[in-house]
C-alpha positions as a Markdown table, in Angstrom:
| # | Residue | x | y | z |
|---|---|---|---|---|
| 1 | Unk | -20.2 | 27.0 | 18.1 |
| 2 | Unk | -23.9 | 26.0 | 17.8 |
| 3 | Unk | -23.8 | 26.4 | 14.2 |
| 4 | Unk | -21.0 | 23.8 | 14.1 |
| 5 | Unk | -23.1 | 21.9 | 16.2 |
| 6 | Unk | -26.3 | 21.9 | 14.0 |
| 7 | Unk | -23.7 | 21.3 | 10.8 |
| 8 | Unk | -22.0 | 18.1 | 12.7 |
| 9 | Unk | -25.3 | 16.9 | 13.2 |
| 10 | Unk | -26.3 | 16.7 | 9.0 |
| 11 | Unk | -23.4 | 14.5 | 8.7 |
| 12 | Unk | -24.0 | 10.9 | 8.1 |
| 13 | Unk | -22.4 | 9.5 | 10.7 |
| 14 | Unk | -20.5 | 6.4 | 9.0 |
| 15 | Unk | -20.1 | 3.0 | 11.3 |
| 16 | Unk | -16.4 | 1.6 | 11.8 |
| 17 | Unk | -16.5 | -1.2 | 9.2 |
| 18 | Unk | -17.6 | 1.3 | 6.3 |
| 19 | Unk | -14.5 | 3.4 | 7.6 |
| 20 | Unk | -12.3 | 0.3 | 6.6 |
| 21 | Unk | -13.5 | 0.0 | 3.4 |
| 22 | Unk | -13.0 | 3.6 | 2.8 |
| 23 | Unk | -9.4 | 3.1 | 4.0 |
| 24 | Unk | -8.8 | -0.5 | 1.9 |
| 25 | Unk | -10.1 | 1.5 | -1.6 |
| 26 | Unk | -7.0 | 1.9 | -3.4 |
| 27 | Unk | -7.7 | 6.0 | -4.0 |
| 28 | Unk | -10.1 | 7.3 | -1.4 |
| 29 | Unk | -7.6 | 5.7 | 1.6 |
| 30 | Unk | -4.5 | 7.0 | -0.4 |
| 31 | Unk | -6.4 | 10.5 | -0.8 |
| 32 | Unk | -7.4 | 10.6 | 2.7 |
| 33 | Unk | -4.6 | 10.1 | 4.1 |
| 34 | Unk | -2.4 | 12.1 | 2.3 |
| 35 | Unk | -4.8 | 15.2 | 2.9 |
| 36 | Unk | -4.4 | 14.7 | 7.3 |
| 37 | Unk | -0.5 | 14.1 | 6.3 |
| 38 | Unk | -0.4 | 18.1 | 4.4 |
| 39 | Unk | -2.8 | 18.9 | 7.7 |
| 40 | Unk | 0.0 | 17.8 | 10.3 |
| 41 | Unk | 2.3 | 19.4 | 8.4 |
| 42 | Unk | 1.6 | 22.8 | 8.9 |
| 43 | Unk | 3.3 | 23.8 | 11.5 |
| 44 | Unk | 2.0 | 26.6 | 13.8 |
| 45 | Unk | -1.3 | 27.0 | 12.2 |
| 46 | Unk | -4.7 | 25.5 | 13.7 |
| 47 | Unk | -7.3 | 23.4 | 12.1 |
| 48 | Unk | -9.6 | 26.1 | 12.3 |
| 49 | Unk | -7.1 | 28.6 | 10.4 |
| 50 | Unk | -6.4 | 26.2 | 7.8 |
| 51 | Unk | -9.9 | 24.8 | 7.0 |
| 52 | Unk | -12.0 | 27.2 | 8.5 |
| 53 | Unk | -14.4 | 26.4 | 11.5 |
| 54 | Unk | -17.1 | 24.0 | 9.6 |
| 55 | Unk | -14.6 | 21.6 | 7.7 |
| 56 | Unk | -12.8 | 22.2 | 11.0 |
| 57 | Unk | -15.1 | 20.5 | 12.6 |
| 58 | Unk | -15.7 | 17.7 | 10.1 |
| 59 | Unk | -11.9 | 16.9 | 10.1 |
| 60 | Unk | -12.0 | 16.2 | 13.5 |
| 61 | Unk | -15.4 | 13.9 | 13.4 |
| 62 | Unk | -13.3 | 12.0 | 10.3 |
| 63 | Unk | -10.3 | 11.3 | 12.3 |
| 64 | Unk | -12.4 | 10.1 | 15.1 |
| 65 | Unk | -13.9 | 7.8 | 13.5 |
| 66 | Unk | -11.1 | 6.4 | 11.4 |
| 67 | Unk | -8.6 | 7.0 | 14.3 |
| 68 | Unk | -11.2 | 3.6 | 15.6 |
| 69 | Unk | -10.7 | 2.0 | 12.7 |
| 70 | Unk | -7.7 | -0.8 | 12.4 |
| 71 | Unk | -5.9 | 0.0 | 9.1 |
| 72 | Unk | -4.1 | 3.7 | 10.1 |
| 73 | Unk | -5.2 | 4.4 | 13.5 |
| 74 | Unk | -2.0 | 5.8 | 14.8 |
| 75 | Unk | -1.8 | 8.2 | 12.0 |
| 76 | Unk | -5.6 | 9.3 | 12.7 |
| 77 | Unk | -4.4 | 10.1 | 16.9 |
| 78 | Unk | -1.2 | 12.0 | 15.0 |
| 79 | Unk | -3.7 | 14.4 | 13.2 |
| 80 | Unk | -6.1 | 14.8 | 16.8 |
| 81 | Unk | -2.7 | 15.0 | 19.0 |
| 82 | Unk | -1.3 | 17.6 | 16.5 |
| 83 | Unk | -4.7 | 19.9 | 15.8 |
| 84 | Unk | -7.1 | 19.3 | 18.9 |
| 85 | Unk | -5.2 | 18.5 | 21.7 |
| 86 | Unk | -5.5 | 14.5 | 21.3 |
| 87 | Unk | -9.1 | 15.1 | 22.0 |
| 88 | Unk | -12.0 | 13.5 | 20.1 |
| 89 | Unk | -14.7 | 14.6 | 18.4 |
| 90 | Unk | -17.2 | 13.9 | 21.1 |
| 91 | Unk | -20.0 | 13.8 | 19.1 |
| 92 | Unk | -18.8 | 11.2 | 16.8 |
| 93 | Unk | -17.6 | 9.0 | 19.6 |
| 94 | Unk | -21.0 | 8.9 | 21.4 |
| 95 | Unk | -22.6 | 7.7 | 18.2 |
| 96 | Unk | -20.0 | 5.2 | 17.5 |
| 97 | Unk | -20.2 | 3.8 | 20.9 |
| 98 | Unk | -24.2 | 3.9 | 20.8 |
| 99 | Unk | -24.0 | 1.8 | 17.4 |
| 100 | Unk | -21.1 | -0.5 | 18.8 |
């Protein structure tokens, strides 16, 4: 766990608006959400098993943050309900709320 930690912490966090424009470019949004569409597909399988522990933990900060961000936010809480238990990435939601 701690070296997921010390990973999660390299990542640059990214603030809610750039998350929209991510989502609103016409093949990073489609990509993105076609890759957590394959993810709640597989059925009976955790996050962990399919990505391994560090990309794991990475998915889980990405839907986070774009779960908060307008465009496909149900689809986002789909991917969280369906691979951690509807729980967010706390990590990620501290910073977002400390740069809200």
């Amino acid at each position: 766990m701690a070296v997921g930690h010390d990973v999660q912490r390299q990542i640059r966090f990214v603030e809610v608006h750039e998350a929209q424009a991510y989502m609103a470019h016409p093949v990073l949004g489609h990509r993105l959400l076609e890759g957590v569409a394959i993810i709640k597909e597989c059925e009976g399988r955790t996050a962990v098993a399919i990505l391994r522990a560090v990309d794991a933990i990475t998915f889980r900060s990405s839907l986070t943050l774009f779960g908060a961000a307008p465009a496909e936010p149900g689809h986002f809480g789909e991917a969280l309900a369906r691979c951690y238990s509807g729980m967010e990435d706390p990590l990620t939601r501290r910073m977002r709320e400390v740069r809200a």
